[in-house]
C-alpha positions as CSV (number, residue, x, y, z in Angstrom):
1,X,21.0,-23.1,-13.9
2,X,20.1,-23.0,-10.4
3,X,16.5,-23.9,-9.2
4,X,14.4,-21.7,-8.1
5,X,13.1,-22.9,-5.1
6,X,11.1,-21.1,-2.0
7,X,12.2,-21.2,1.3
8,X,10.5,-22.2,4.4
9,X,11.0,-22.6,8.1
10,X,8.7,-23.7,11.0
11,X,6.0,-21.6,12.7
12,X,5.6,-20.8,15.6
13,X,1.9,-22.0,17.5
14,X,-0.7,-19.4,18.2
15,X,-0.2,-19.0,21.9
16,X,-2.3,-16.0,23.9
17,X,-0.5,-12.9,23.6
18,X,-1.1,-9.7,21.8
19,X,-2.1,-11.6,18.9
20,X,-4.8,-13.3,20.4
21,X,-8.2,-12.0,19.7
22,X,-11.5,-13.4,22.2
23,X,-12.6,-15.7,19.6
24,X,-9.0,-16.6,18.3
25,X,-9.4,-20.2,19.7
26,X,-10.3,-23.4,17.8
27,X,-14.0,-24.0,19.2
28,X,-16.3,-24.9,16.1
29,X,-20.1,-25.1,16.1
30,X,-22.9,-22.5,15.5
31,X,-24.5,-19.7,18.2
32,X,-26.1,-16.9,17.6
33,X,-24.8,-13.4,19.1
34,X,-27.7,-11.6,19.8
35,X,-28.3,-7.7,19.5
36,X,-27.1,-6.0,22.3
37,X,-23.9,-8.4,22.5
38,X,-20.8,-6.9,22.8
39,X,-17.5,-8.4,22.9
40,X,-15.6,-6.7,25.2
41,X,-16.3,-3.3,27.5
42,X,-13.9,-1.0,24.8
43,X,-16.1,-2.4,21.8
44,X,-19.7,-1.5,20.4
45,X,-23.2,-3.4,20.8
46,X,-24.2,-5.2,17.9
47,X,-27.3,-3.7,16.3
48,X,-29.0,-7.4,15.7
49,X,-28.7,-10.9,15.9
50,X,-25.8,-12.4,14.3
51,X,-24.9,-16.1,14.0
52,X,-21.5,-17.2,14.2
53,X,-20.6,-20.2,12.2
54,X,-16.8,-21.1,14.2
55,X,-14.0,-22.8,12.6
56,X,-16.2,-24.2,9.6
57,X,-13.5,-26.5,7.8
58,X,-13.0,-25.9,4.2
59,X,-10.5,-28.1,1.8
60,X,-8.9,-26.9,-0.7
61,X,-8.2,-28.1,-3.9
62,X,-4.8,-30.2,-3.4
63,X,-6.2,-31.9,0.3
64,X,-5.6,-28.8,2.3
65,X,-8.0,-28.1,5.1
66,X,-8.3,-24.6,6.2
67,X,-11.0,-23.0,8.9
68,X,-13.4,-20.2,8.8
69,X,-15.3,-18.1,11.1
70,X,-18.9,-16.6,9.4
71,X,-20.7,-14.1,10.7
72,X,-24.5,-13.8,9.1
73,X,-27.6,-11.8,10.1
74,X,-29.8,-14.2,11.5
75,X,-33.0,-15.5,9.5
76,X,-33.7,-17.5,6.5
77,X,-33.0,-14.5,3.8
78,X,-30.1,-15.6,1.8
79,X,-27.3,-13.3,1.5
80,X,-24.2,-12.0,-0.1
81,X,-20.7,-12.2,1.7
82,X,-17.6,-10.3,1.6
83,X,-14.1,-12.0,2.9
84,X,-11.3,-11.0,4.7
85,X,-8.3,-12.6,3.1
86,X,-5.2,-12.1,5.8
87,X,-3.0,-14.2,8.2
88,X,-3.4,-12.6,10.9
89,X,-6.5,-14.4,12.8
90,X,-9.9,-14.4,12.4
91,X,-10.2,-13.2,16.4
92,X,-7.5,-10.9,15.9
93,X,-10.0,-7.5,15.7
94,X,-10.1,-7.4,19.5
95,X,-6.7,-8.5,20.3
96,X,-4.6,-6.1,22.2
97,X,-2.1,-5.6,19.2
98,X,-4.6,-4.3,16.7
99,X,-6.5,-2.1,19.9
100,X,-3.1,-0.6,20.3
101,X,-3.1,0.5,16.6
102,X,-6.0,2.3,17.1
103,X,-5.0,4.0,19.9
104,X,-2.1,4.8,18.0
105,X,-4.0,6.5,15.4
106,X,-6.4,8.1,17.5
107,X,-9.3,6.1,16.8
108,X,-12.2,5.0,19.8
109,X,-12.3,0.9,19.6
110,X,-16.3,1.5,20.1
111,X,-16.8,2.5,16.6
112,X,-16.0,-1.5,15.6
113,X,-17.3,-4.5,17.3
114,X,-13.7,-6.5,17.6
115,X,-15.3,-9.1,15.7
116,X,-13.5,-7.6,12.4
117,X,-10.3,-8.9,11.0
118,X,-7.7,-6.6,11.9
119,X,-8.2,-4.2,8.8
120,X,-11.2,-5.5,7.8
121,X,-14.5,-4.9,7.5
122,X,-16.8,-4.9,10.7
123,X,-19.8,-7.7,11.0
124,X,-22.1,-5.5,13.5
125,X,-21.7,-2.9,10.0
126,X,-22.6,-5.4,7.3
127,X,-24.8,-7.8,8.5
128,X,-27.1,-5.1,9.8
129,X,-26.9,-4.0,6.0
130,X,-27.7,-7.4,4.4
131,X,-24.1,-9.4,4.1
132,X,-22.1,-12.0,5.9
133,X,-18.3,-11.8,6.4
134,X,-16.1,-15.1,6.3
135,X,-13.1,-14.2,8.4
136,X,-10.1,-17.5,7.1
137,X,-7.6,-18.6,9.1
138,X,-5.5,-19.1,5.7
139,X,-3.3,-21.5,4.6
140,X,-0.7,-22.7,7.5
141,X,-2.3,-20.0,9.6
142,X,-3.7,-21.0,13.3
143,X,-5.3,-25.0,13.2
144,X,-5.6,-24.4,9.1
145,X,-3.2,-27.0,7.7
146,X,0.0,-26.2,5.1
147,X,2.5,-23.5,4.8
148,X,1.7,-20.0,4.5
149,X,3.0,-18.1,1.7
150,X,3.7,-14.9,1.8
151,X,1.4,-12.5,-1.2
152,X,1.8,-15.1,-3.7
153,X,-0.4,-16.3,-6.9
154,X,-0.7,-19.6,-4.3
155,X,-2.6,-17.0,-2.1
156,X,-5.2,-16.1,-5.1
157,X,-6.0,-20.3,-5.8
158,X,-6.7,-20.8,-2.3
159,X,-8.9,-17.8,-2.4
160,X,-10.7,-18.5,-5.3
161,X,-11.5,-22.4,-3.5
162,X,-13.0,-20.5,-0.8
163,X,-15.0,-18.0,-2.7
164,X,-16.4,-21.1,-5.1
165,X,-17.3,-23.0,-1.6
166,X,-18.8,-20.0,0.0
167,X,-20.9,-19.4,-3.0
168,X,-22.6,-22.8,-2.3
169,X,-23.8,-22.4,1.1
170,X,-27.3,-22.6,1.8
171,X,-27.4,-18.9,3.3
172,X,-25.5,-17.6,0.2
173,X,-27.0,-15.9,-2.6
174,X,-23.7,-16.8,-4.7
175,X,-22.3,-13.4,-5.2
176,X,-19.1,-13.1,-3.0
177,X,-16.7,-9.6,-2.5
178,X,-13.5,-9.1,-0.9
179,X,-12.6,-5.7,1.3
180,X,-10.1,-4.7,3.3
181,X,-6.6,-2.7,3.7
182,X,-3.3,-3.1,3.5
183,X,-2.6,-7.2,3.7
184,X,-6.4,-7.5,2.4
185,X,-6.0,-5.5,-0.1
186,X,-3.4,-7.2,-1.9
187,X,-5.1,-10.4,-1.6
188,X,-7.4,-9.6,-3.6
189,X,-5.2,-8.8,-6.6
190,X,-4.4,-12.6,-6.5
191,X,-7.9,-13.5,-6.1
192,X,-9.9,-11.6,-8.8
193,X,-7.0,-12.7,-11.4
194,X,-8.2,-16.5,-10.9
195,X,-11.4,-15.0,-12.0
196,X,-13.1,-17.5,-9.9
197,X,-16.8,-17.7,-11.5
198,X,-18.5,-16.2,-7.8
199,X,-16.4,-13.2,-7.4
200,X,-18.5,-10.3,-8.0
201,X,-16.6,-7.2,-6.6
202,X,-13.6,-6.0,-5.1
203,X,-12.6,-3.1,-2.3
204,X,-8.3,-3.0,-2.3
205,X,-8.5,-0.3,0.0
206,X,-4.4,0.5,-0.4
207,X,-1.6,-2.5,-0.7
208,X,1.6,-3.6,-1.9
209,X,1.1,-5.4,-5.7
210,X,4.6,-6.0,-6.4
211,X,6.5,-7.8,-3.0
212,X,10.0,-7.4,-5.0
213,X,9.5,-3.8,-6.2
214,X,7.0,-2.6,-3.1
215,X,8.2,-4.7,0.3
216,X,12.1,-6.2,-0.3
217,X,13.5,-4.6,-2.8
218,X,12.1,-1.1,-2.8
219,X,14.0,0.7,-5.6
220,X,16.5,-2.2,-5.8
221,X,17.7,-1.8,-1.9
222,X,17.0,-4.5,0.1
223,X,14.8,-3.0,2.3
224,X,13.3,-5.4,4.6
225,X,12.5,-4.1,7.3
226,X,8.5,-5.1,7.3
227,X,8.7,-7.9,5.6
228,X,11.3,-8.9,9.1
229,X,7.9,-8.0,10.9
230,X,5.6,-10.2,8.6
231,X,7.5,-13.2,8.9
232,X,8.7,-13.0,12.5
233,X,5.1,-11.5,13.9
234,X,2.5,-13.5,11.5
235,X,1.6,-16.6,10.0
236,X,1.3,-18.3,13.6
237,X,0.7,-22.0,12.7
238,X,1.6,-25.4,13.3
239,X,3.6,-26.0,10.2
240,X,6.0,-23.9,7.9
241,X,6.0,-20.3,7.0
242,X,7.9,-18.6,4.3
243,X,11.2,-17.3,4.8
244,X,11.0,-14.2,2.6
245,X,14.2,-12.9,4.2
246,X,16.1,-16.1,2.9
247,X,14.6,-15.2,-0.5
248,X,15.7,-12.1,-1.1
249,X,19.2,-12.6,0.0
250,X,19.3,-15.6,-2.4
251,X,17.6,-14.3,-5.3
252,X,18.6,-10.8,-5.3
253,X,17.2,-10.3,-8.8
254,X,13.8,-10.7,-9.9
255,X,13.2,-14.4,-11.1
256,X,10.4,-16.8,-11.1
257,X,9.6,-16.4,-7.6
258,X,9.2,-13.3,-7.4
259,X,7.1,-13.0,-10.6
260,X,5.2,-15.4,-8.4
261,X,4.5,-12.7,-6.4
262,X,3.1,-10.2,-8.9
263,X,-0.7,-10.6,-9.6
264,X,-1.6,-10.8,-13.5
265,X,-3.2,-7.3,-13.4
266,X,-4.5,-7.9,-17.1
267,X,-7.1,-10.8,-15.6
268,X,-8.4,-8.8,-13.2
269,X,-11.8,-7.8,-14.9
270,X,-14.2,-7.6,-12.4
271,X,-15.7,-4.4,-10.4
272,X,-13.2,-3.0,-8.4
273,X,-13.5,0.3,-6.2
274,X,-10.0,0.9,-5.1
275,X,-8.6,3.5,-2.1
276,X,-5.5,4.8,-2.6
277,X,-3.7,8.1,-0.5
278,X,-0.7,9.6,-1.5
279,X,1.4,9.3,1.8
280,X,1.9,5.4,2.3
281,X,5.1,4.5,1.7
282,X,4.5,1.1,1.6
283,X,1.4,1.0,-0.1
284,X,1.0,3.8,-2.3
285,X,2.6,3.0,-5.6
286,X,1.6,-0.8,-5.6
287,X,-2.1,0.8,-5.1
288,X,-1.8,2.9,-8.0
289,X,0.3,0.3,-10.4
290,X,-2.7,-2.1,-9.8
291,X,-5.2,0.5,-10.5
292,X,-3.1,1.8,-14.1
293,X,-2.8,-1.9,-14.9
294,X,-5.7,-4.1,-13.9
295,X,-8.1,-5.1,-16.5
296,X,-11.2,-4.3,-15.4
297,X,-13.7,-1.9,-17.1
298,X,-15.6,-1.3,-14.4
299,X,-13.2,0.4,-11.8
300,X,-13.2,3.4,-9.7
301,X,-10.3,5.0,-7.8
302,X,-10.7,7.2,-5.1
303,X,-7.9,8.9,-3.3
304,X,-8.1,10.3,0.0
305,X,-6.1,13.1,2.6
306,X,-5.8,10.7,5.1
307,X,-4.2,7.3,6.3
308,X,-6.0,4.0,5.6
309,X,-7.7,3.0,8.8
310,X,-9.4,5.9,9.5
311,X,-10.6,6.0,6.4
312,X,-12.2,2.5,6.4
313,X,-13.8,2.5,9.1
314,X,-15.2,6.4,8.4
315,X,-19.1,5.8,8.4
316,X,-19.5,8.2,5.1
317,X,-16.5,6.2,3.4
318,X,-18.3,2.9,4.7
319,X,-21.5,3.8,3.2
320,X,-19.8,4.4,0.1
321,X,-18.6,1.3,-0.4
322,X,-22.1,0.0,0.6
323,X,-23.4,1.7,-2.5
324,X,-20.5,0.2,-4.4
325,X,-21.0,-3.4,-3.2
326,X,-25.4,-3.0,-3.2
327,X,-25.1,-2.4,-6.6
328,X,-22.7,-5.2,-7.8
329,X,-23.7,-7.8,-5.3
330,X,-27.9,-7.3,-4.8
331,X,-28.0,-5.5,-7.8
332,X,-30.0,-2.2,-6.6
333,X,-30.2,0.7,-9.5
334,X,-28.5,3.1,-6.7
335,X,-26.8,5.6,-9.4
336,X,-23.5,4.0,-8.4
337,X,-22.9,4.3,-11.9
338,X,-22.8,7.6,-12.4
339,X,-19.9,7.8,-9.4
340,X,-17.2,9.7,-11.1
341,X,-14.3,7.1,-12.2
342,X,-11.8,9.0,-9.8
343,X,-12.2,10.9,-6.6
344,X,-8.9,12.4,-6.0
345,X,-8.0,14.7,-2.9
346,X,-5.4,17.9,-3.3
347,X,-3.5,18.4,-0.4
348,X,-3.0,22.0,1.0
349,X,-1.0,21.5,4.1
350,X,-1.7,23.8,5.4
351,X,-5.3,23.4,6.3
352,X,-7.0,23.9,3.4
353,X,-7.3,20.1,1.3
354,X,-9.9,19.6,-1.4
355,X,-11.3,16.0,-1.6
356,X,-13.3,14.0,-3.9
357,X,-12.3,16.3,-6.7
358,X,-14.1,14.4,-9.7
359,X,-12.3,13.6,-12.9
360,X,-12.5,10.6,-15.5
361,X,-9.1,9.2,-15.0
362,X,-6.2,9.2,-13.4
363,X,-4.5,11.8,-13.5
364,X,-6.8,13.9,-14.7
365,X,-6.6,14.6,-18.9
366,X,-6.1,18.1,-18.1
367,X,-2.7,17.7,-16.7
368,X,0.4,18.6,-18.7
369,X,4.2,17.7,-17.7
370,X,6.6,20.4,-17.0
371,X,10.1,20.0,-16.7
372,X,12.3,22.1,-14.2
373,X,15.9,21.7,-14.7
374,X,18.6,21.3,-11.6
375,X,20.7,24.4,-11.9
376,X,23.4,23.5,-9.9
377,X,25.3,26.7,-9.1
378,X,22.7,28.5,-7.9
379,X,20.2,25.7,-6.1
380,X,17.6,26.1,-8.2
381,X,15.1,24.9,-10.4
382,X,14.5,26.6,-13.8
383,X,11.8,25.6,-16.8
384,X,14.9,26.1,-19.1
385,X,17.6,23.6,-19.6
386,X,21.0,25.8,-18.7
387,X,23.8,25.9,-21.3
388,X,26.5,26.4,-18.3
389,X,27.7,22.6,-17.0
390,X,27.8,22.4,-13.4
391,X,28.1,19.8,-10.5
392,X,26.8,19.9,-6.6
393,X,28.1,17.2,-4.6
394,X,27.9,15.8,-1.1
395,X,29.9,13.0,1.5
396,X,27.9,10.1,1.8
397,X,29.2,10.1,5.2
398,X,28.7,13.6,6.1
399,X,25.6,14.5,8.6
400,X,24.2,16.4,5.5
401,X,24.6,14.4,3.1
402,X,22.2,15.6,0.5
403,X,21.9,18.4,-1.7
404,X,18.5,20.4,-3.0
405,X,16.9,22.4,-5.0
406,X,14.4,24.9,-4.7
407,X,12.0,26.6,-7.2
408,X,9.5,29.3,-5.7
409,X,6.3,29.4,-7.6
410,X,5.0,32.9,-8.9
411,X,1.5,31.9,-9.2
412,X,-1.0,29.0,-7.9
413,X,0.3,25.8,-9.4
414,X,-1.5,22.3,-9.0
415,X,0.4,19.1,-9.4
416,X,-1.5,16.1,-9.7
417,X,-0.3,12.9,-10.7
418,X,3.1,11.0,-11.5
419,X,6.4,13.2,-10.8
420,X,9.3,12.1,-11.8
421,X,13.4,12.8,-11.5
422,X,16.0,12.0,-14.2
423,X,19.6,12.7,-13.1
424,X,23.1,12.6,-14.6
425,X,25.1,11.0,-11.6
426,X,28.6,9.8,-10.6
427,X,30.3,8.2,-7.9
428,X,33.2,9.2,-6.6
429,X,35.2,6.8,-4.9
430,X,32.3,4.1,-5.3
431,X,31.1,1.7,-7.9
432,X,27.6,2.4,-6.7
433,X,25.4,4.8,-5.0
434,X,21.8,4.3,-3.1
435,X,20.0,7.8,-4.4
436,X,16.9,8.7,-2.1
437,X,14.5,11.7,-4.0
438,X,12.1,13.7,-1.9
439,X,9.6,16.5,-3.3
440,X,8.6,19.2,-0.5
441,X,6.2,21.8,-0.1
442,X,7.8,24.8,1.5
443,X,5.9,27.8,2.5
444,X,6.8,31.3,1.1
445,X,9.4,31.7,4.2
446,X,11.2,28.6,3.4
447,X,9.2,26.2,6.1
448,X,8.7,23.0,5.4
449,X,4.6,22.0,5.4
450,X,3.8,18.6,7.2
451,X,0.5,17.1,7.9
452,X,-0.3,14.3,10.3
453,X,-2.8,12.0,8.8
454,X,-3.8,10.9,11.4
455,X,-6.7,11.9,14.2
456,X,-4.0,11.2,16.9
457,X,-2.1,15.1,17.6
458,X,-0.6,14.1,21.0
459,X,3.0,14.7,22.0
460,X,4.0,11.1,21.4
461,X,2.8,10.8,17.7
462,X,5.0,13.8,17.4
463,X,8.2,11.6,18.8
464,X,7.1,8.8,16.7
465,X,7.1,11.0,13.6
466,X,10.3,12.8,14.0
467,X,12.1,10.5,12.4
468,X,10.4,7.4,10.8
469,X,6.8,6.7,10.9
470,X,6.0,8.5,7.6
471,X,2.5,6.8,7.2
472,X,1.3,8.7,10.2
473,X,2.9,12.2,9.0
474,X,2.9,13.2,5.6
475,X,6.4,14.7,4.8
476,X,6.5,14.7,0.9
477,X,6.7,12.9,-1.7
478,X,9.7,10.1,-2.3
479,X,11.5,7.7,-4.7
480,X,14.5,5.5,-4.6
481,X,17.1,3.5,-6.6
482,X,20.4,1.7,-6.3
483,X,21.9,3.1,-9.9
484,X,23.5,-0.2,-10.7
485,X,19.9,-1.2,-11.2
486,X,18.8,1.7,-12.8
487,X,18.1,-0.6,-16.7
488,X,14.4,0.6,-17.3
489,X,11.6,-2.2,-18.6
490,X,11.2,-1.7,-21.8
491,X,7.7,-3.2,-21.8
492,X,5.9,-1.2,-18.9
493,X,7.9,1.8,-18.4
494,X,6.8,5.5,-20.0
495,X,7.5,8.7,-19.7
496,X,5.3,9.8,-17.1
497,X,5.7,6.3,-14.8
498,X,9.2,4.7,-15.4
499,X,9.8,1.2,-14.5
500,X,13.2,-0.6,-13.7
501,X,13.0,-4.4,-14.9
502,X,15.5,-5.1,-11.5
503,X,17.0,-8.0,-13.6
504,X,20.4,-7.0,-13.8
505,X,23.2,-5.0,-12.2
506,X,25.2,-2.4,-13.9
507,X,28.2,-0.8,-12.1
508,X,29.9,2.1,-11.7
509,X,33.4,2.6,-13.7
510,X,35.5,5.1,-12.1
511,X,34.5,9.0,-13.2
512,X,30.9,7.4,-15.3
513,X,28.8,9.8,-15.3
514,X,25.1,8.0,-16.2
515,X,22.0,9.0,-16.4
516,X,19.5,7.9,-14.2
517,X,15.3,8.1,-13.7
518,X,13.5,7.7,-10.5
519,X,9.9,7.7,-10.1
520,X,8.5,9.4,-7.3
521,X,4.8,8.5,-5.4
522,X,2.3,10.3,-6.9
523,X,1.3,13.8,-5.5
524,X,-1.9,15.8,-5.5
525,X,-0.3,19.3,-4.2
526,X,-1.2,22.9,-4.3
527,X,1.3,25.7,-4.1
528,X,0.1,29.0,-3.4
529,X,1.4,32.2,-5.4
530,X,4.5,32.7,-3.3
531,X,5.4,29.3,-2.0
532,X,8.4,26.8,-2.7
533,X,9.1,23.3,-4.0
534,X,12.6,22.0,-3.0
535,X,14.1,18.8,-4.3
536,X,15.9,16.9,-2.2
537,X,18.9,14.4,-3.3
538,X,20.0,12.2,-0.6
539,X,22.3,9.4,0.3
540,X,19.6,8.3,2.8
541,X,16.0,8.0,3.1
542,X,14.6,11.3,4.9
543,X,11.6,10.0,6.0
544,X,12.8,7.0,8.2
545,X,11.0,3.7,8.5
546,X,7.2,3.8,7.6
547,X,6.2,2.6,11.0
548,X,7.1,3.1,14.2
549,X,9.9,0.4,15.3
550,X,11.0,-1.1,12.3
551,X,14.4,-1.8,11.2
552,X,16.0,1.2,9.7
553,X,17.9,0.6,6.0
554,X,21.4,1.2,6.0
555,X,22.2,2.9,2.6
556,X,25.4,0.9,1.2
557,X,27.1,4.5,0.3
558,X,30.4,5.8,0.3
559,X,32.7,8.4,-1.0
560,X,31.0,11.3,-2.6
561,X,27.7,11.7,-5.0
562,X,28.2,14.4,-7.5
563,X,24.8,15.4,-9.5
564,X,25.3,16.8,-13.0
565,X,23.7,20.0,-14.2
566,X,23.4,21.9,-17.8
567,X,25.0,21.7,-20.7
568,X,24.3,17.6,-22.2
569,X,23.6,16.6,-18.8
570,X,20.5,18.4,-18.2
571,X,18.9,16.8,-15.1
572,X,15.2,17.4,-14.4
573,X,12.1,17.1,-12.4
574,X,8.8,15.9,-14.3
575,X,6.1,17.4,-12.8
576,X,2.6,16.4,-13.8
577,X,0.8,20.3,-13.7
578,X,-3.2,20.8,-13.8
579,X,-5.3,24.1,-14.8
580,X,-7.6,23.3,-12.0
C-alpha cells in the first residue's frame, strides 16, 4: 500500500511587494496608536487609543514558535478577543494587493483602518466596541517557524494553542472568537472542532469546508486553478509550504490526506453565526455543508444578495455580529436569542430582492420538491415524466456545445433551497464525460437575468465578468461532475443534497447509458407569472473562472454527449419550491 504522505517545497521570503502591508515587518515591542492615527492617507482615523502588542512570540505545542500582532483598546479593563486565522500577513490589510480588491469591488479603503487582516475584521471597529484582535502570522508564514499547511486539521491544533494562550493574558477576560471570510472562515471549522476549552463563538462568514470536494477536485475535475494562486501567491516564509498541486495529481482520489482536510463538523458545538450567499462559487456549498453538518445547537445562518466583502465590512452587518459576539463573549441579555435561526435573501434580478426573510431552518419547512422532467424533443421541461423516449445531444468540440431546457412558469413560483439534476447520459465516442449544469432565470422574452454583486458597475467589471469572474456577477446557479465518479456516499448523501464519496472511478463502456445526479448550489429565486427557467447541459463550465485571472479548466471531453429523456430514463430537475 502506498504511504500517504504530504508534499512540500520551499517558500519563498516575504519581500516588499504587493503583499506587504505597513506593519508587515518583524519589529516587536508595545506602542500605543493613539485616536486620530491613521495609517496611511486612503485609510480611516482610529476612534481611540489602541495598543499594539507586535510580533508577540507564541509556541506551540510540538516547539513551534509562531508571532502575533494584538491590537487592544488602551486601559486596564480586561477584554475579549477575536482572531484572524489566515496566511496571508498580519500587515497585509493595507498592502496594495488587498487595496486593489477593494477597488475592484467598489468599496472606499476609508471605511477600514488597514490595520485588518485582509478579510478580517477591522481593530479601529472592535476595540472601540470592547474587544482586541490577534492578527497570527501562522505556521511557516513570515518569521513564524514550520511549514504551512494548506486548510488542514494541523491548522485547527495550532489554533486551538493560540486561543488557550490568548485566554491567559493579563488583558484577557478568557472568552476568545474567530471572524472572518473566505480563508478565515474555514479556519475556524478546524478550530472550534478541537473544542479548545476558551473558544466561545464563531463568525465563518463564507468558505471552502471540503479542499478535495470545494478547491481541487470540484465535482471530481481537477480544477485547480486557485488553489495554483494559494500556493504560488501565499504562505511567504522562510521554510516549506505545501504543495497541494503535487497532492492532487498523486492522490487523485480521496484518501487520508485529504480527509485531513475535512473538519469534523459533528465536534463543532459551539455558537456559530454563519454568512453564506448563493453566488460564490468557491465558497458557497462548503458554507452550507458546514452549516447542515456542524454540531452546534446554537447556530444561526444568514444568507445575503451580495458578495462577501461588502457585506463584512457593511456597518448594519457589522453591528449584527456585534450583537452576536456581546451576547456570547460579555454575556449582555441583547435578545440575540430571539434572532430568527435563518435570514435568507430571495433574489429577484431584476431589482426587486427580499432579504432577511426569517424562517427556522434551512430551507425553510414550507418548501416542497417538484420534479420537472427533460423532454427532449421539444426543449422543455414538464412536471410529468413523458412516455415517448428521446435523446438531445451535442459535439464536445462544437462552439455550442451544450443543450437546454426551458420551462416558462404560469404563475409566481419561489425556489428556495437545494436543486438538484439527475440525468441518464452516454458517451459517444468517449469512456468519460465532464458534465457542467446551470439553472437560469430568463425573463418572459427569453433574456437571461444577471446581477452584479458587487457596488463596482463600471465598464471594466463588465469585461471582467463577461466571461469568468462569477463571484462578482451572479449568472445562475451551477453544479459539476466527471460521471466516472459519479458513485454517491451512502452515508451523507439524500435526496434533496447528493453526495459523491470521490473514492473510485467508474468508466464508460461503449453505448452505457447511466444514470447520473448532480447537485447544484443552492438558490433563493423568484420567477414572476410569465418568466422562464432554462437548464443548461454543458461540456464546459459557463461561468468561467471565479475570479478574475485564474487558470481556466480544460474539460477532458470528446466525441458527443447524448442526454436521455422519457420512457425508463426519465431525467429530471429537483427543485426545492416554497408557498411564500
Amino acid at each position: 500500500m502506498t504511504q500517504v504522505q504530504k508534499v512540500f517545497v520551499p517558500s519563498q521570503p516575504l519581500e516588499p511587494g504587493d503583499r506587504y502591508g505597513v506593519l508587515s515587518g518583524y519589529d516587536p515591542g508595545v506602542r500605543t496608536l493613539p485616536a486620530g492615527f491613521r495609517l496611511a492617507p486612503p485609510f480611516r482615523e482610529l476612534p481611540i487609543d489602541i495598543v499594539l502588542d507586535k510580533d508577540v512570540a507564541v509556541t506551540l505545542r510540538d516547539g513551534v514558535t509562531t508571532y502575533v500582532d494584538i491590537l487592544r483598546p488602551a486601559g486596564a479593563q480586561k477584554v475579549p478577543v477575536i482572531v484572524a486565522w489566515s496566511p496571508y500577513g498580519k500587515g497585509e490589510g493595507s498592502a496594495p494587493a488587498a487595496m486593489g480588491v477593494f477597488d475592484l469591488v467598489g468599496l472606499d479603503n476609508a471605511i477600514v483602518s488597514g490595520l485588518q487582516k485582509f478579510e478580517g475584521p477591522d481593530p479601529a471597529y472592535w476595540c472601540a466596541h470592547g474587544y482586541a484582535i490577534c492578527n497570527p502570522d501562522v505556521r511557516g508564514v513570515a518569521d513564524s517557524d514550520g511549514d504551512s499547511v494548506l486548510w488542514d486539521r494541523q491548522e485547527g491544533r495550532d489554533s486551538y494553542d493560540l486561543i488557550e494562550w490568548l485566554a491567559r493574558q493579563h488583558w484577557c477576560t478568557g472568552k476568545v472568537a474567530m471572524s472572518g471570510t473566505s480563508y478565515l472562515a474555514v479556519a475556524q471549522w478546524f478550530a472550534a472542532a478541537e473544542q479548545p476549552p476558551h473558544l466561545a463563538a464563531i463568525n465563518p462568514w463564507e468558505g471552502v469546508s471540503d479542499v478535495y470536494r470545494d478547491l481541487v477536485m470540484r465535482g471530481g475535475m481537477p480544477d485547480t486553478g486557485f488553489a495554483r494562486q494559494l500556493r504560488d501567491h501565499s504562505y511567504w516564509g522562510n521554510g516549506r509550504k505545501e504543495d497541494i498541486l503535487a497532492e492532487v495529481e498523486r492522490y487523485p482520489l480521496i484518501n487520508e490526506l485529504w480527509e485531513q482536510k475535512i473538519p469534523a463538523f459533528e465536534r463543532i458545538t459551539v455558537p456559530a453565526y454563519v454568512v453564506a450567499s448563493y453566488s460564490n462559487t468557491l465558497h458557497t456549498a462548503g458554507t452550507f455543508r458546514a452549516w447542515r453538518r456542524i454540531g452546534s445547537s446554537a447556530k444561526w445562518l444568514r444568507i445575503h444578495n451580495s458578495q462577501e466583502w461588502p457585506d463584512y465590512y457593511d456597518e448594519a452587518r457589522r453591528d449584527d455580529l456585534r450583537r452576536f459576539f456581546d451576547h456570547f463573549l460579555k454575556g449582555e441579555d441583547n435578545g440575540w436569542d430571539q434572532t430568527p435561526r435563518v435570514r435568507y435573501a430571495v433574489l429577484d434580478l431584476d431589482g426587486g430582492d427580499r432579504v432577511d426573510v426569517a424562517a427556522d431552518e434551512f430551507p425553510p419547512p414550507e418548501v416542497t420538491y417538484r420534479k420537472y422532467y427533460l423532454e427532449a424533443r421539444q426543449r422543455t421541461l414538464v412536471t410529468e415524466a413523458p412516455t415517448q423516449e428521446a435523446t438531445a445531444d451535442y459535439d464536445t468540440g462544437a462552439t455550442a456545445n451544450l443543450v437546454s431546457f426551458l420551462v416558462r412558469f404560469a404563475q409566481e413560483t419561489t425556489v428556495v433551497g437545494y436543486p438538484k439534476v439527475r440525468l441518464w447520459v452516454q458517451a459517444d465516442g468517449a469512456d468519460d464525460m465532464d458534465l457542467f449544469v446551470v439553472v437560469q432565470k430568463l425573463n418572459a422574452h427569453g433574456t437571461p437575468l444577471q446581477v452584479f454583486t458587487v457596488p463596482n458597475r463600471s465598464a471594466r467589471i463588465h469585461d471582467a465578468t463577461e466571461r469568468g469572474a462569477s463571484i462578482l456577477r451572479y449568472k445562475g446557479s451551477q453544479g459539476r461532475l466527471r460521471v466516472s465518479m459519479r458513485h454517491l456516499d451512502p452515508v451523507v448523501s439524500t435526496d434533496e443534497v447528493p453526495a459523491h464519496s470521490f473514492d473510485r472511478v467508474q468508466k464508460l463502456s461503449p453505448g452505457e447509458v447511466v444514470d447520473v445526479e448532480i447537485d447544484l448550489l443552492p438558490v433563493g429565486l423568484v420567477f414572476r407569472a410569465g418568466e422562464q427557467l432554462r437548464l443548461v447541459i454543458s461540456a464546459r463550465d459557463p461561468f468561467g473562472p471565479w475570479m478574475p485571472g485564474l487558470r481556466e479548466y480544460r474539460p477532458r471531453n470528446s466525441g458527443r454527449h447524448i442526454v436521455h429523456t422519457g420512457g425508463a430514463r426519465h431525467s429530471y430537475l429537483q427543485l426545492p419550491i416554497t408557498a411564500r
